[in-house]
MARLORO-674380 format. One line per 8 residues: number of its first residue (from 1); for each residue x, y, z of C-alpha. Coordinates in nm, 2 decimals. Layout:
NUM = X/Y/Z  ...
END
This chain:
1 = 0.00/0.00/0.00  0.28/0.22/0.07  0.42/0.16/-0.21  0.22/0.32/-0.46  0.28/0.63/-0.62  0.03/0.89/-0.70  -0.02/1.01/-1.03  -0.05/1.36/-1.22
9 = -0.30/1.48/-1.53  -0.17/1.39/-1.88  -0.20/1.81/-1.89  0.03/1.86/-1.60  0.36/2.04/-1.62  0.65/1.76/-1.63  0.77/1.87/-1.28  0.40/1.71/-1.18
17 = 0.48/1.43/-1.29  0.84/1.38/-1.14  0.65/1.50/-0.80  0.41/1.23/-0.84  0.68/0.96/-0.92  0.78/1.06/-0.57  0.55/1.00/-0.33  0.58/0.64/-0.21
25 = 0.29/0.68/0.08  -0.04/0.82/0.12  -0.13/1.18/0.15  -0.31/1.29/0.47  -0.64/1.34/0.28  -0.62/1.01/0.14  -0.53/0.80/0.43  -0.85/0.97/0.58
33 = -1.06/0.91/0.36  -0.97/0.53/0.37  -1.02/0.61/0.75  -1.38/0.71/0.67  -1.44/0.40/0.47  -1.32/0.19/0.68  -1.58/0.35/0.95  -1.85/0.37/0.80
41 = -1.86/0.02/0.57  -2.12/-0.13/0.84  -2.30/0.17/0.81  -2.27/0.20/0.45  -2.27/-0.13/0.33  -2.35/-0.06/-0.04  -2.02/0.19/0.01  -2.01/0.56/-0.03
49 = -2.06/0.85/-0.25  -1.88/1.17/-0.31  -2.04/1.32/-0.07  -2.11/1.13/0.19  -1.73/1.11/0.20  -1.71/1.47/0.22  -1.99/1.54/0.48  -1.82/1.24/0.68
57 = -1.49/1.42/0.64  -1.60/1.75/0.74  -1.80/1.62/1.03  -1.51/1.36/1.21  -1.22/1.62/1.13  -1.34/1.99/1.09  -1.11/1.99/0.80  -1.21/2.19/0.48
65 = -1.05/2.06/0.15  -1.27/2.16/-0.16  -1.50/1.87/-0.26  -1.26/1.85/-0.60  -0.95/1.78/-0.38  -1.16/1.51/-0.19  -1.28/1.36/-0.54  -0.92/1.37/-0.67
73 = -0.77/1.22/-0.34  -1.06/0.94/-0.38  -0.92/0.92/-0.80  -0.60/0.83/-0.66  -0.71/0.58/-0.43  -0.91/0.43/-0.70  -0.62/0.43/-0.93  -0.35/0.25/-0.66
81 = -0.65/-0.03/-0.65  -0.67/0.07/-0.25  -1.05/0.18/-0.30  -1.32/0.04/-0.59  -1.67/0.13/-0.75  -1.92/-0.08/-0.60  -2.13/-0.11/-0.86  -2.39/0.08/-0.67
89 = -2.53/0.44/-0.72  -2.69/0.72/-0.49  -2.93/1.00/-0.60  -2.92/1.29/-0.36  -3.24/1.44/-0.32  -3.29/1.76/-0.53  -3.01/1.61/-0.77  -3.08/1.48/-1.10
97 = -2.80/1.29/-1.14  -2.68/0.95/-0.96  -2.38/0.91/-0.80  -2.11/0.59/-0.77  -2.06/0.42/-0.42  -1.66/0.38/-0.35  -1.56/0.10/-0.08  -1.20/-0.06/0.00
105 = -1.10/-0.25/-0.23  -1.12/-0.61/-0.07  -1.37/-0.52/0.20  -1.63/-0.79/0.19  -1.90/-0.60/0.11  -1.76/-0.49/-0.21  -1.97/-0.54/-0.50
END
């Protein structure tokens, strides 16, 4: 898990990309939100959306990234294969679109 490096935009300046070669471990943000995942699975067990992520975030550690810096620390989860799409959606109320529900990848009640 550690071992993983994170990854920069294909529109990225190249010193992005050497930065991302880099890191070897988890950012803060991301090791928090596996931390909220982790939580919340028995609570959640069809995993979590977007924002429940965020509101979970906000609510257990007061801290205020934007909601595009929680979605892009989730994209890099997804991409190190530490957290998956469970093949489930949520509709917010008031929202016309659905969104996907992310667990850990290997939790057993991952689609």
């Amino acid at each position: 898990m550690s071992q993983d490096t994170a990854h920069a935009r294909a529109s990225d300046p190249e010193t992005s990309h050497e930065a991302a070669e880099s890191v070897t471990n988890l950012t803060e943000v991301q090791h928090l939100i596996g931390v909220i995942l982790e939580d919340e699975a028995p609570h959640h067990p069809l995993g979590m959306s977007d924002e429940q992520i965020e509101a979970a975030y906000r609510q257990r550690f007061g801290l205020k990234p934007s909601s595009q810096s929680l979605r892009s620390r989730r994209k890099e989860l997804v991409r190190k294969g530490l957290v998956v799409f469970t093949g489930f959606h949520w509709k917010p109320e008031g929202r016309r679109t659905r969104s996907r529900r992310w667990a850990l990848a290997g939790s057993e009640d991952e689609a």
